[in-house]
The first five atom37 places (N, CA, C, CB, O) and aatype in JSON, in Angstrom:
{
  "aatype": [20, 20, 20, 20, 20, 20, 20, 20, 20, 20, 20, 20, 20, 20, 20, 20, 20, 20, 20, 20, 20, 20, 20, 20, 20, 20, 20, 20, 20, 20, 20, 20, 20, 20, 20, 20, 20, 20, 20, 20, 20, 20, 20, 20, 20, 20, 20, 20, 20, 20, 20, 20, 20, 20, 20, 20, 20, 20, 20, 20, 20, 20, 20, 20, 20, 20, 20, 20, 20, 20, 20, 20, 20, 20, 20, 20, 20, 20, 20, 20, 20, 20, 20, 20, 20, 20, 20, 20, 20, 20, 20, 20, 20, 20, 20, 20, 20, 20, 20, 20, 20, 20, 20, 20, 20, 20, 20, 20, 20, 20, 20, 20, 20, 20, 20, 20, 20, 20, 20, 20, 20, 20, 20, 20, 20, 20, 20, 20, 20, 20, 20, 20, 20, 20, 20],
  "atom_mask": [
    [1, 1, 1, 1, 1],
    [1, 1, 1, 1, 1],
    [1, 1, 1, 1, 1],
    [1, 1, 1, 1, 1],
    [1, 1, 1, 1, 1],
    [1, 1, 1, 1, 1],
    [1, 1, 1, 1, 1],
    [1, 1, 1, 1, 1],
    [1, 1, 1, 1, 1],
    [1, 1, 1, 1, 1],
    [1, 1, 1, 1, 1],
    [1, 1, 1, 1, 1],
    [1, 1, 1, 1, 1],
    [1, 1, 1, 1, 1],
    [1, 1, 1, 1, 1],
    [1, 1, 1, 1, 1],
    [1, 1, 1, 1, 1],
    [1, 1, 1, 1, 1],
    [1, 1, 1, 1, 1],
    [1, 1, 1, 1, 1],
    [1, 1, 1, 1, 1],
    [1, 1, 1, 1, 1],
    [1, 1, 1, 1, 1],
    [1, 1, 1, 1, 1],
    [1, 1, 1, 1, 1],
    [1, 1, 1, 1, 1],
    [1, 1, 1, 1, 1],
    [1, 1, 1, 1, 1],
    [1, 1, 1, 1, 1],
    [1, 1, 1, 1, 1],
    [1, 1, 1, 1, 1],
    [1, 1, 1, 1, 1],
    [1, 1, 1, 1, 1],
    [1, 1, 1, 1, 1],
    [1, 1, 1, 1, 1],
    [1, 1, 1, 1, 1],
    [1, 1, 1, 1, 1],
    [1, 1, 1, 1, 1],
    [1, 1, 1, 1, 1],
    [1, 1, 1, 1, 1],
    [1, 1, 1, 1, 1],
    [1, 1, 1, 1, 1],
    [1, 1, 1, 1, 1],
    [1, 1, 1, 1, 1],
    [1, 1, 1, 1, 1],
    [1, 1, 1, 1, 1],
    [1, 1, 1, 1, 1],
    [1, 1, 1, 1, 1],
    [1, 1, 1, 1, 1],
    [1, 1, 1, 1, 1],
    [1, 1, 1, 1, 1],
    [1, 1, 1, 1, 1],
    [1, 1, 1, 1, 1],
    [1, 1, 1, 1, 1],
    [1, 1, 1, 1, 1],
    [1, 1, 1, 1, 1],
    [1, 1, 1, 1, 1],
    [1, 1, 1, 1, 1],
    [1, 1, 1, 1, 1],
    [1, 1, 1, 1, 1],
    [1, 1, 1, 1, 1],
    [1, 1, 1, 1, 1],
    [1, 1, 1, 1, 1],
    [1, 1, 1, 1, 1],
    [1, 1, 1, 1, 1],
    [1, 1, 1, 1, 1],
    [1, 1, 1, 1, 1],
    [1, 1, 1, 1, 1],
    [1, 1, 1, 1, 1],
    [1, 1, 1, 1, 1],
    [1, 1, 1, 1, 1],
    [1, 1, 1, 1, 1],
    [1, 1, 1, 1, 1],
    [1, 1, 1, 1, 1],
    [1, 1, 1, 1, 1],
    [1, 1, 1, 1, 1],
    [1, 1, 1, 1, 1],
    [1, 1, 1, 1, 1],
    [1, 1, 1, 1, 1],
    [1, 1, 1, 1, 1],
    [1, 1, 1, 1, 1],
    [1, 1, 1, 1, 1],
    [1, 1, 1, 1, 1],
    [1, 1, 1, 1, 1],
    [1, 1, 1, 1, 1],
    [1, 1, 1, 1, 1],
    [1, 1, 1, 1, 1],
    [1, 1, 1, 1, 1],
    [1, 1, 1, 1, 1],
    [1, 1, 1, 1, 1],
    [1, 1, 1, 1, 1],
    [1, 1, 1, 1, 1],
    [1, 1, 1, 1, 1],
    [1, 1, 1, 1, 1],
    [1, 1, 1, 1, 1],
    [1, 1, 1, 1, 1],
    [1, 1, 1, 1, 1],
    [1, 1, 1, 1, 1],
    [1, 1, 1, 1, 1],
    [1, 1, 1, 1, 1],
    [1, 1, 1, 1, 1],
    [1, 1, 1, 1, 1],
    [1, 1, 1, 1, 1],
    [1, 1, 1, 1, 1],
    [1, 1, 1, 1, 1],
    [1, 1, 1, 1, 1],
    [1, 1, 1, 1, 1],
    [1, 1, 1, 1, 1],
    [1, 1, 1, 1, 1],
    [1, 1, 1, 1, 1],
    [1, 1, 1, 1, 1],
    [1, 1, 1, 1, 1],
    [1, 1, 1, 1, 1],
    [1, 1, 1, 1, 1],
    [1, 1, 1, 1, 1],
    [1, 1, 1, 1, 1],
    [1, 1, 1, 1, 1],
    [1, 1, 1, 1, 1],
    [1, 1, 1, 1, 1],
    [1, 1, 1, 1, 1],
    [1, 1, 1, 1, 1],
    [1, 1, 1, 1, 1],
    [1, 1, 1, 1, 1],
    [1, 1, 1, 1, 1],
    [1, 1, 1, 1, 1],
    [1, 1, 1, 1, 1],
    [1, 1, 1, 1, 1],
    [1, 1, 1, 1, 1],
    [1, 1, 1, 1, 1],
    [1, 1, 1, 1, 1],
    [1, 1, 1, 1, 1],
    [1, 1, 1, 1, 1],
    [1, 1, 1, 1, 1],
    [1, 1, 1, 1, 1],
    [1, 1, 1, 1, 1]
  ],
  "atom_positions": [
    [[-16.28, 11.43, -14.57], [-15.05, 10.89, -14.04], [-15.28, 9.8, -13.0], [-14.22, 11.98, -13.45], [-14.91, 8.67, -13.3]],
    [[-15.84, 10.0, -11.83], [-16.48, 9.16, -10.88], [-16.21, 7.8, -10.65], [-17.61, 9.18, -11.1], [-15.46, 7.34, -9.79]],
    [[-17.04, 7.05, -11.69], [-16.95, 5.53, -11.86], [-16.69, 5.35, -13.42], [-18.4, 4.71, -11.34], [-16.98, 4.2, -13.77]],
    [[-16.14, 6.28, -14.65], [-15.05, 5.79, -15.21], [-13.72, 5.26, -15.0], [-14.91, 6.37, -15.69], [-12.8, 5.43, -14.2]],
    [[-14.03, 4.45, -16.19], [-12.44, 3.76, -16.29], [-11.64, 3.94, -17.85], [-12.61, 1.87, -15.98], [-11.97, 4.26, -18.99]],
    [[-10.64, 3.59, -17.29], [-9.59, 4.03, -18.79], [-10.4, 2.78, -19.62], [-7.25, 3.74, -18.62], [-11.12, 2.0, -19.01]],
    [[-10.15, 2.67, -21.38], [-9.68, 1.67, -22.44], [-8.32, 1.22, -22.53], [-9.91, 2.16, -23.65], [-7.22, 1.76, -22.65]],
    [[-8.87, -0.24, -22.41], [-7.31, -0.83, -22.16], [-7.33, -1.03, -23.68], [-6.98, -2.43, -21.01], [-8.33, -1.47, -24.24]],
    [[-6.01, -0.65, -24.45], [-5.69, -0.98, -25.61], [-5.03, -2.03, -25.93], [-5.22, -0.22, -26.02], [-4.48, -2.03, -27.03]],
    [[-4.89, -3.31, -24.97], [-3.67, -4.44, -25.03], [-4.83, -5.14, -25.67], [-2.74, -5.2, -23.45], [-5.97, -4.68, -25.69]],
    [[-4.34, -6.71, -26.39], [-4.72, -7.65, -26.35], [-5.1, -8.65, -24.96], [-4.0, -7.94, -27.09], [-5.95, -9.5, -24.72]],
    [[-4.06, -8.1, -24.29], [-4.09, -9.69, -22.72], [-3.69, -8.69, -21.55], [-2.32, -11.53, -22.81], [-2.91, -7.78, -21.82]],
    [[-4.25, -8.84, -20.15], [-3.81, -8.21, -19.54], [-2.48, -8.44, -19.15], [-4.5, -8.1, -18.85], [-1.65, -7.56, -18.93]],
    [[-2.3, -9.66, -19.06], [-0.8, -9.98, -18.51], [0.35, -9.18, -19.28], [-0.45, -11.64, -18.71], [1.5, -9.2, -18.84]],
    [[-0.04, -8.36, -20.62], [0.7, -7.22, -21.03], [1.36, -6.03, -20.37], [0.05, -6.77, -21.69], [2.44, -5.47, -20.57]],
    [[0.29, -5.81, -19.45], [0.42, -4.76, -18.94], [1.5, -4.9, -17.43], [-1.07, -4.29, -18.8], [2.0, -4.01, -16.73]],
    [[1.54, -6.25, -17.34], [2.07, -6.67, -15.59], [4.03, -6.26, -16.62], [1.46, -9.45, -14.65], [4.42, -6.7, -17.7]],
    [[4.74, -5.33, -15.63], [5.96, -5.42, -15.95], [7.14, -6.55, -15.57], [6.23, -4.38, -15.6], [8.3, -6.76, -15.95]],
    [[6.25, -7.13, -14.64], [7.72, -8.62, -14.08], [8.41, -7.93, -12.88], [9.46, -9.04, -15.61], [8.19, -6.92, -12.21]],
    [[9.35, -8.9, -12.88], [10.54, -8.48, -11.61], [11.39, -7.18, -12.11], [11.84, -9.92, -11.3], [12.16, -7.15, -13.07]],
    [[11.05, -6.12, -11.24], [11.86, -5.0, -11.13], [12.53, -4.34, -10.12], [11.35, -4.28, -11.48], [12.32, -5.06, -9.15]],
    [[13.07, -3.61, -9.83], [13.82, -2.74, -8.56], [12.7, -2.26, -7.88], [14.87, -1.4, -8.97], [11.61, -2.11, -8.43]],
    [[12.93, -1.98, -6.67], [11.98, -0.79, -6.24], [11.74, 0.5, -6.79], [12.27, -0.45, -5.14], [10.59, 0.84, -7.05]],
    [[12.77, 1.3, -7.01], [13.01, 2.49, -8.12], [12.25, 2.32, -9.0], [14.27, 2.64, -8.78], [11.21, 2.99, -8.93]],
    [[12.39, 1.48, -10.07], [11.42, 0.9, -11.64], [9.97, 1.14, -11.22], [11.59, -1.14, -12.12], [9.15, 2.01, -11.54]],
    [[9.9, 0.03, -10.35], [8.39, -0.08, -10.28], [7.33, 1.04, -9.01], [8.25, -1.8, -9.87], [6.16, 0.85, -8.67]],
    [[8.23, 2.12, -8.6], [7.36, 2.93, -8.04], [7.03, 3.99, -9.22], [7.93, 3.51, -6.7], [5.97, 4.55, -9.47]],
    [[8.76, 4.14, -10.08], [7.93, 4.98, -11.22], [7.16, 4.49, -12.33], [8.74, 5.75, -11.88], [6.66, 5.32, -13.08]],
    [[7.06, 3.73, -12.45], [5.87, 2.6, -13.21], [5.28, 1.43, -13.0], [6.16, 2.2, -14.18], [5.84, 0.46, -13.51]],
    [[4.3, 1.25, -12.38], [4.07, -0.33, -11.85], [3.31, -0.58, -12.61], [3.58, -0.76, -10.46], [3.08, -1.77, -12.41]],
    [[2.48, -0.14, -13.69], [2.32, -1.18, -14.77], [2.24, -0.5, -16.09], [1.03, -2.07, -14.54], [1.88, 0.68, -16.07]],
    [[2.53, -1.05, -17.23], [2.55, -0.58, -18.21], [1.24, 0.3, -18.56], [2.86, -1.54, -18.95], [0.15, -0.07, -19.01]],
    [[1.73, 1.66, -18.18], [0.78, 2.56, -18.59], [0.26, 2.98, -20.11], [1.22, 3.56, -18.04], [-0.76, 3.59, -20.44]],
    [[1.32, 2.44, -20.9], [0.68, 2.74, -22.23], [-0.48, 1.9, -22.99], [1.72, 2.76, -23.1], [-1.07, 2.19, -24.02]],
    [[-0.57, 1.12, -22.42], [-1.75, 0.63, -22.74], [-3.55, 1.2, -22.4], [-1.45, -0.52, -22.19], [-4.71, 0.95, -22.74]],
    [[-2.87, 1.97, -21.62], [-4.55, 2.46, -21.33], [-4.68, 3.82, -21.76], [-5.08, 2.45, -19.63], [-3.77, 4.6, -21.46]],
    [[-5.84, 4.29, -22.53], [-6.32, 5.43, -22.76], [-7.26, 5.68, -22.08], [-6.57, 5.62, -23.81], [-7.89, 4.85, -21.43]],
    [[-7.61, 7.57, -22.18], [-9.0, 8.15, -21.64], [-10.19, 7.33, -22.52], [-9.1, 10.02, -21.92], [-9.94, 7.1, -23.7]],
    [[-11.14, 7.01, -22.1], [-12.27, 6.19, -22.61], [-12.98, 7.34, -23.38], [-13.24, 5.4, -21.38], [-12.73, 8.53, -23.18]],
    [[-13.78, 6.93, -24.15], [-14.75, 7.75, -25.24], [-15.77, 8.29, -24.15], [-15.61, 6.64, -26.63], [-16.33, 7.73, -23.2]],
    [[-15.81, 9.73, -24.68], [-17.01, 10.46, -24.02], [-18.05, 9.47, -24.06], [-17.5, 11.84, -24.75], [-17.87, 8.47, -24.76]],
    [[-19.13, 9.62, -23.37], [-20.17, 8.73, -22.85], [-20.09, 7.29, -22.83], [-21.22, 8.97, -23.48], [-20.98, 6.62, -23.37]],
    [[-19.02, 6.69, -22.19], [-18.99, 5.25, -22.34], [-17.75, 5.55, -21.07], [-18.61, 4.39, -24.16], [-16.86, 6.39, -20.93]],
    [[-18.19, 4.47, -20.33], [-17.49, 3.73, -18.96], [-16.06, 3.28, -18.95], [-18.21, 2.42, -18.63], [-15.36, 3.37, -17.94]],
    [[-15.54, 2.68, -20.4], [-14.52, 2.33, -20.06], [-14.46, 0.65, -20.64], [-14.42, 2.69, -18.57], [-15.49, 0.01, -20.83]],
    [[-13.47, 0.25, -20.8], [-13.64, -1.19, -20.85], [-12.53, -1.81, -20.31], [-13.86, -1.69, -22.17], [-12.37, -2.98, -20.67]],
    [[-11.55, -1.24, -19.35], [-10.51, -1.61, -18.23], [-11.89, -2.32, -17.06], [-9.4, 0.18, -17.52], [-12.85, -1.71, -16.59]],
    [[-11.52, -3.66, -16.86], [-12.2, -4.04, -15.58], [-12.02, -3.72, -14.07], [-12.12, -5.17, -15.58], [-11.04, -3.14, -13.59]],
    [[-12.84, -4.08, -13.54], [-12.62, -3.42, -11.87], [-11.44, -4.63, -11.51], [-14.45, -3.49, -10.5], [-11.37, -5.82, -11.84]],
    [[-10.76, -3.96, -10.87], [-9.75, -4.64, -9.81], [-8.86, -5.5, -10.87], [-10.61, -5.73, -8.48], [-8.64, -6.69, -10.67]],
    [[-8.32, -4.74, -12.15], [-7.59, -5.02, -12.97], [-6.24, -5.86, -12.68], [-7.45, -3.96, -13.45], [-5.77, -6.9, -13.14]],
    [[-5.8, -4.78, -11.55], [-4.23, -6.06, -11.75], [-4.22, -6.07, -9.7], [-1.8, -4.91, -12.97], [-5.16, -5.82, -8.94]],
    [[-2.99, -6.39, -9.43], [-3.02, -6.75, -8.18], [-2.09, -5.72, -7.52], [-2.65, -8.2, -8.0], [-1.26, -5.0, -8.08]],
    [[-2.37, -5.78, -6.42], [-1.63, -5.18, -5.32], [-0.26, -5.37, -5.17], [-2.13, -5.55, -4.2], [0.33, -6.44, -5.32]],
    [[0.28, -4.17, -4.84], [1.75, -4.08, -4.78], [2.36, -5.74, -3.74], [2.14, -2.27, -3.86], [1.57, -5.85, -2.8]],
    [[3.0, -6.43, -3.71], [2.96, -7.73, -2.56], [3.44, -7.07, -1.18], [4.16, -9.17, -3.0], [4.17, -6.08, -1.25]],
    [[3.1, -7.54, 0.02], [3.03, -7.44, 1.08], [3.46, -7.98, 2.46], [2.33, -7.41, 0.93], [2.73, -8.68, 3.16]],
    [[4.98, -7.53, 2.87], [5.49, -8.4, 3.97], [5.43, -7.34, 4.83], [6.93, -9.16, 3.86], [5.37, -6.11, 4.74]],
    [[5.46, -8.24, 5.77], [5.08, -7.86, 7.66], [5.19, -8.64, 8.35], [3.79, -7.5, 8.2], [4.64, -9.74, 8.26]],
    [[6.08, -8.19, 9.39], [6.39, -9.22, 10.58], [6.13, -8.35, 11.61], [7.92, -9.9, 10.69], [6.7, -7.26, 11.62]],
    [[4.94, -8.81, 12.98], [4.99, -7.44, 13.97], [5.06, -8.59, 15.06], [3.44, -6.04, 14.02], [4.7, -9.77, 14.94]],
    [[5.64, -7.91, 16.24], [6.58, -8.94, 17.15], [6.02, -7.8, 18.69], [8.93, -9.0, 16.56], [6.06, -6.57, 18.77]],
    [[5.59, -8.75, 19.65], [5.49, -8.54, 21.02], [6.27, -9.09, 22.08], [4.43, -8.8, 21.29], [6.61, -10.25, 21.86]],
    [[6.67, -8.58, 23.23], [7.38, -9.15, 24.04], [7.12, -8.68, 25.61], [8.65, -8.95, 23.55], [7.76, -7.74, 26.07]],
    [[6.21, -9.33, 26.34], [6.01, -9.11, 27.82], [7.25, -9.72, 28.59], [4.59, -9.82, 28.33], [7.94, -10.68, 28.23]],
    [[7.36, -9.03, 29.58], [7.89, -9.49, 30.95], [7.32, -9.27, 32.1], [8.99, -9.07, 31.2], [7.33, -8.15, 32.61]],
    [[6.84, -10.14, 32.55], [6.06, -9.11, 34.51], [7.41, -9.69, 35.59], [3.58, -10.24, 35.58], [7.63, -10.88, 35.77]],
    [[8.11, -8.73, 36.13], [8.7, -8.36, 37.21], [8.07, -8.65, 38.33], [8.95, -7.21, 37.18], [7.06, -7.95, 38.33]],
    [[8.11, -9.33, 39.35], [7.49, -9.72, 40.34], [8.27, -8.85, 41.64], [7.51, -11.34, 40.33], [9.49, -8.93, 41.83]],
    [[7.29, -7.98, 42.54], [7.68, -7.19, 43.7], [7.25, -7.65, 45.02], [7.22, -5.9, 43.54], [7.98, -7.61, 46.02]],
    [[6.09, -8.07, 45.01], [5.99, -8.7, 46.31], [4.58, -9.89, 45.52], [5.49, -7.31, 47.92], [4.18, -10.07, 44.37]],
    [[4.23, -10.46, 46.83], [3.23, -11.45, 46.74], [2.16, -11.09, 45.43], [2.46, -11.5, 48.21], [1.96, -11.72, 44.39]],
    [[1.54, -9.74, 45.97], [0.35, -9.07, 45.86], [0.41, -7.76, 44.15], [0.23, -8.21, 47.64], [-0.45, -7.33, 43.38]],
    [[2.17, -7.58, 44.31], [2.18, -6.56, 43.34], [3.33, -7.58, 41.88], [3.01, -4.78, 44.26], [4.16, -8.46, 42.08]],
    [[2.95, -7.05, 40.75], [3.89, -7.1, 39.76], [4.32, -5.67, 38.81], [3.34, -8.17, 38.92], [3.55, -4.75, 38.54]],
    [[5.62, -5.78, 38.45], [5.17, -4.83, 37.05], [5.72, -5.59, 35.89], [5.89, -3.12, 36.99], [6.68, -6.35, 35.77]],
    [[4.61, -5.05, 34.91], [4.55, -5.66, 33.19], [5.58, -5.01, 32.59], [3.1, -5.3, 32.19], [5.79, -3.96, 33.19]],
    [[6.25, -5.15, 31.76], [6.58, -4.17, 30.64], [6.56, -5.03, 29.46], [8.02, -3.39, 30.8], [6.89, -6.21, 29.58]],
    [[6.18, -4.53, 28.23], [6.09, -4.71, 26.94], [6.43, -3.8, 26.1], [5.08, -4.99, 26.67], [6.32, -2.57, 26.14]],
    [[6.99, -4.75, 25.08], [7.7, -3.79, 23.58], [7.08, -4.34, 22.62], [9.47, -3.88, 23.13], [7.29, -5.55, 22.66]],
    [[6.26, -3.99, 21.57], [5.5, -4.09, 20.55], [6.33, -3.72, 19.38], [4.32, -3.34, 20.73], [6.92, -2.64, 19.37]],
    [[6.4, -4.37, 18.61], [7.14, -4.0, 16.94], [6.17, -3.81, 15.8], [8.15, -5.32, 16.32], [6.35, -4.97, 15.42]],
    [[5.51, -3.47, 15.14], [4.76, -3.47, 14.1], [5.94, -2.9, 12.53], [3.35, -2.37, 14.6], [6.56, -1.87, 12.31]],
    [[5.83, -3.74, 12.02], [6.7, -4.14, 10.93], [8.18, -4.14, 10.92], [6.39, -3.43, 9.97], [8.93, -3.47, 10.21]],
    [[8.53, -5.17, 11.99], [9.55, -4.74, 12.08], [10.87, -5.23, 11.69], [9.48, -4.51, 12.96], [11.67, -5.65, 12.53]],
    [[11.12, -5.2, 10.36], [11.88, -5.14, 9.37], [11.92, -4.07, 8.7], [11.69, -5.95, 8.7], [12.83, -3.91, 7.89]],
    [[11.15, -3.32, 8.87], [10.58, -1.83, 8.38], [10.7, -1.89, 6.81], [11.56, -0.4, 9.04], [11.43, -1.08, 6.23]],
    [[9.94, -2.92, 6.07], [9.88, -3.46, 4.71], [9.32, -2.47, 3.99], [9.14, -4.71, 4.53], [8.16, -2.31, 4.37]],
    [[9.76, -1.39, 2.7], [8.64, -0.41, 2.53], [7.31, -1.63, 1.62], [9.37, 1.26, 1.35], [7.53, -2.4, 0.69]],
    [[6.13, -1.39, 2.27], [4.59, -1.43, 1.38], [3.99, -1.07, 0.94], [3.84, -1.55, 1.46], [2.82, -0.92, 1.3]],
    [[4.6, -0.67, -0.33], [3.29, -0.15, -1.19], [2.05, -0.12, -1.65], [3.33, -0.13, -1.78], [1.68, -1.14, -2.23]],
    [[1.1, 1.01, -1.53], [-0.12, 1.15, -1.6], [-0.47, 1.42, -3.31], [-0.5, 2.27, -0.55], [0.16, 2.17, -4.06]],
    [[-1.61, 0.6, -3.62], [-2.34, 0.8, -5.01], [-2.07, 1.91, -5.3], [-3.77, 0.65, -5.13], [-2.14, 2.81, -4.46]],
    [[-1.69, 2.15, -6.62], [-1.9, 3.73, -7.12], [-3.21, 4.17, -6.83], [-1.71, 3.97, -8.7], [-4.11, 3.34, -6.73]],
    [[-3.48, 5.73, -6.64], [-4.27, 6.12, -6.6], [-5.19, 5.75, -5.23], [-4.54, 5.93, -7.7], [-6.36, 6.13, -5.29]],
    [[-4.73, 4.98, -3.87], [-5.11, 4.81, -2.87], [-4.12, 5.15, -1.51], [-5.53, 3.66, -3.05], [-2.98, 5.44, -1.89]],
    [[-4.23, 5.18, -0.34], [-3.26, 5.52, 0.5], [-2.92, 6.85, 1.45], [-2.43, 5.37, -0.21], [-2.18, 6.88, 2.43]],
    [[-3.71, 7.97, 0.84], [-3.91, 8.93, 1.32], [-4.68, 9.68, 2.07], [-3.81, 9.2, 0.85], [-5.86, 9.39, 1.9]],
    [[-4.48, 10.65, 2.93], [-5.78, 10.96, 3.77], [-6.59, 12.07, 2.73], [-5.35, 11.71, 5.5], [-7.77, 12.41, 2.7]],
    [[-5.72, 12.36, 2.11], [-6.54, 13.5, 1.38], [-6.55, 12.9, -0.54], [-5.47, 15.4, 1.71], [-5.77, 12.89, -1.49]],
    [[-7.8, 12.52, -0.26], [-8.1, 11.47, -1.49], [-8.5, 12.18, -3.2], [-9.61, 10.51, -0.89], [-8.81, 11.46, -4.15]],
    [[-8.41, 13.57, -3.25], [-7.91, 14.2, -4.12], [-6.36, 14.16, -4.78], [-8.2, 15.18, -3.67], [-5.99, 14.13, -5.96]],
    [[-5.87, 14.17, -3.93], [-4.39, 14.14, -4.38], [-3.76, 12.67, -4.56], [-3.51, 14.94, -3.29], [-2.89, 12.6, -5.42]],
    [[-4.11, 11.41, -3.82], [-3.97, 10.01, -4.08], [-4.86, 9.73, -5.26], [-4.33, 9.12, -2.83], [-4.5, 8.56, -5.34]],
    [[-5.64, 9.83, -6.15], [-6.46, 9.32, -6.91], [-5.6, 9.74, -8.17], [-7.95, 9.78, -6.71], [-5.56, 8.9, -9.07]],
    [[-4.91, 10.92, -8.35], [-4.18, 11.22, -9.53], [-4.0, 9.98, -10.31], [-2.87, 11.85, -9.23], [-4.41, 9.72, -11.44]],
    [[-3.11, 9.04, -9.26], [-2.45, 7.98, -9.64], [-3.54, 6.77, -10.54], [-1.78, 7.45, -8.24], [-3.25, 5.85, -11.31]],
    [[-4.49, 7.15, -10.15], [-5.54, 6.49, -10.98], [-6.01, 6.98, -12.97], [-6.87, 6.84, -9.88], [-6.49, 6.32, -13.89]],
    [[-5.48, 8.58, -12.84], [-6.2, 8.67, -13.54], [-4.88, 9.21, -14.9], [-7.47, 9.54, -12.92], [-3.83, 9.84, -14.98]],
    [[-5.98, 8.33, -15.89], [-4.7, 8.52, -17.09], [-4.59, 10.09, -17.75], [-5.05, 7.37, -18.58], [-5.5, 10.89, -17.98]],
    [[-3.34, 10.19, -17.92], [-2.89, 11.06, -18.72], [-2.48, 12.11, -17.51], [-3.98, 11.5, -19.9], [-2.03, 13.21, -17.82]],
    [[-2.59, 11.84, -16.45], [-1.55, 12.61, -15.06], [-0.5, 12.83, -14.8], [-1.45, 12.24, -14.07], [-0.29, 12.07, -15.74]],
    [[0.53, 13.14, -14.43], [1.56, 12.74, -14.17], [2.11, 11.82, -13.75], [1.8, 13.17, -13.83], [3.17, 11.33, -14.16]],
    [[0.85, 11.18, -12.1], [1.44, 10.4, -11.43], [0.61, 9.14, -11.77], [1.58, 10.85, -10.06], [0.1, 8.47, -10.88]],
    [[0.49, 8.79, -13.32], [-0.78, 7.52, -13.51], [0.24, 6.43, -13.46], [-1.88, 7.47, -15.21], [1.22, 6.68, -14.16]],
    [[0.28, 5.2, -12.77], [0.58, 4.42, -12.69], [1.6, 3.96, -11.8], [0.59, 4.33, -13.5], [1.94, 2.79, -11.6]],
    [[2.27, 5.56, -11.04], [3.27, 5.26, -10.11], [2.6, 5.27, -8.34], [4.51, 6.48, -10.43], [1.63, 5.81, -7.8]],
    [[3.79, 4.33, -7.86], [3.28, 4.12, -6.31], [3.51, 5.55, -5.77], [4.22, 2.87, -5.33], [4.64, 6.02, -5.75]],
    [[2.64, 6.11, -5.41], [3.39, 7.41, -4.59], [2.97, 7.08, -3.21], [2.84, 9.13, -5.06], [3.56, 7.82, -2.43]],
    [[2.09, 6.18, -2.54], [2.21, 5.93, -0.93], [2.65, 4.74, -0.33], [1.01, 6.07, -0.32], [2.56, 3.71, -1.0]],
    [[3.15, 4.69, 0.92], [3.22, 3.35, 1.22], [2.8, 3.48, 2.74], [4.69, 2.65, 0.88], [2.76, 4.53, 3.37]],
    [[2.5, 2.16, 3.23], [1.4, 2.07, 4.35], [2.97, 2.05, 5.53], [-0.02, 0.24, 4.25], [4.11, 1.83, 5.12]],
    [[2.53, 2.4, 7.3], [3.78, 2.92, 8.03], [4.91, 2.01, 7.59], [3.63, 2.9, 9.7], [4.95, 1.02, 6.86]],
    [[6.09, 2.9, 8.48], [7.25, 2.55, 8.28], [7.3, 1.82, 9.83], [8.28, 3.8, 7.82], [6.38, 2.19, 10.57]],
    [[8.13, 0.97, 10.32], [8.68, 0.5, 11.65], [8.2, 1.25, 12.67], [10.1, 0.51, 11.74], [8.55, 2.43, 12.69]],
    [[7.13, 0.64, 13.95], [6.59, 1.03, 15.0], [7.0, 0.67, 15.99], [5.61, 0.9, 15.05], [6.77, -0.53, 16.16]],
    [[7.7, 1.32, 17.05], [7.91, 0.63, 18.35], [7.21, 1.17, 19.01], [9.09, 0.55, 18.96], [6.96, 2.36, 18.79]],
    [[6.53, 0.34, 20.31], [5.75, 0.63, 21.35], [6.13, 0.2, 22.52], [4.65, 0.26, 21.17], [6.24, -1.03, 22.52]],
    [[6.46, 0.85, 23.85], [6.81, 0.23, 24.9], [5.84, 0.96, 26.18], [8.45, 0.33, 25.01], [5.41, 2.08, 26.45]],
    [[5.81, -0.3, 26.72], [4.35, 0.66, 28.1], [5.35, -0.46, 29.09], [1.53, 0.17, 27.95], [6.21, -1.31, 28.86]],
    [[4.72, 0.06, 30.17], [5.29, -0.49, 31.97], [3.78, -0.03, 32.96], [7.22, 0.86, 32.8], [3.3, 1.09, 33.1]],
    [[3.38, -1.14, 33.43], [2.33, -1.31, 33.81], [2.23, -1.69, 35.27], [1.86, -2.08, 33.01], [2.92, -2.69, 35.45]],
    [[1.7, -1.33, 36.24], [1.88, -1.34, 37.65], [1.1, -2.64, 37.97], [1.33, 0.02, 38.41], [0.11, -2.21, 37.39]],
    [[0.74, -3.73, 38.35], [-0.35, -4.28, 38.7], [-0.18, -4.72, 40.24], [-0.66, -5.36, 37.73], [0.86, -4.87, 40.87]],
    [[-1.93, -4.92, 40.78], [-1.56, -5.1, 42.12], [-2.71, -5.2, 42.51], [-0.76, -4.16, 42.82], [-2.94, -5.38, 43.71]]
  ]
}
C-alpha cells in the first residue's frame, strides 16, 4: 500500500478535473473518481505523483497596532491580529490535513468511502489581541 498508486483508466487527465462546482459538489467529489482503479498486485500504479492540483486558496490576514502614549518614558501597545479573515473555508488535498494520518489518508485510497472527497480544511477565522506595557 505505502507508495502505491491507483490505475488511472482515462485517456487525458484533464478528464478527471470536474470544472466549476458548488462547494457541496466538490467536497463530495473533487475529482472524478471513476476513473481510477486499485492497481494490479505487484505493480505501482500508473496514476502519477502530484496528479491534479490543490483545492485553490484565499487568505487575507490583517494586523493592527496602536501605542497609547502615558508619559515621556512609558507607552502601551495594543494589537489585533486577523488570520483569515474572511473566514474563507480551505480545503485540504484529500487524504492530507489531519493530525491523525490514518484516518486522513482514506481519502487517498480507492475503493473507500471517503476516496476523492475533501474531508479537511485548514483553520477557520483567528483573532488575536495582546496589550503590552512598554517603558
Amino acid at each position: 500500500m505505502g507508495s502505491d498508486r491507483a490505475d488511472f483508466t482515462g485517456s487525458n487527465i484533464n478528464q478527471a478535473i470536474l470544472g466549476d462546482r458548488s462547494h457541496g459538489q466538490m467536497v463530495n467529489q473533487y475529482f472524478n473518481t471513476s476513473l481510477f482503479t486499485v492497481n494490479a498486485i505487484g505493480t505501482y500504479g500508473n496514476a502519477p505523483r502530484n496528479l491534479l492540483a490543490n483545492p485553490g486558496l484565499f487568505n487575507i490576514d490583517l494586523a493592527a497596532i496602536k501605542y497609547l502614549p502615558i508619559n515621556e518614558r512609558m507607552e502601551i501597545q495594543f494589537r489585533a491580529e486577523f488570520f483569515n479573515l474572511l473566514n474563507n473555508v480551505n480545503f485540504t488535498v484529500p487524504g492530507l490535513g489531519s493530525a491523525n494520518r490514518d484516518e486522513s489518508a482514506a481519502g487517498n485510497i480507492v475503493g473507500t468511502g471517503s476516496f476523492g472527497k475533501l474531508t479537511h480544511a485548514a483553520d477557520a477565522r483567528i483573532l488575536q489581541f495582546a496589550l503590552k506595557f512598554i517603558f
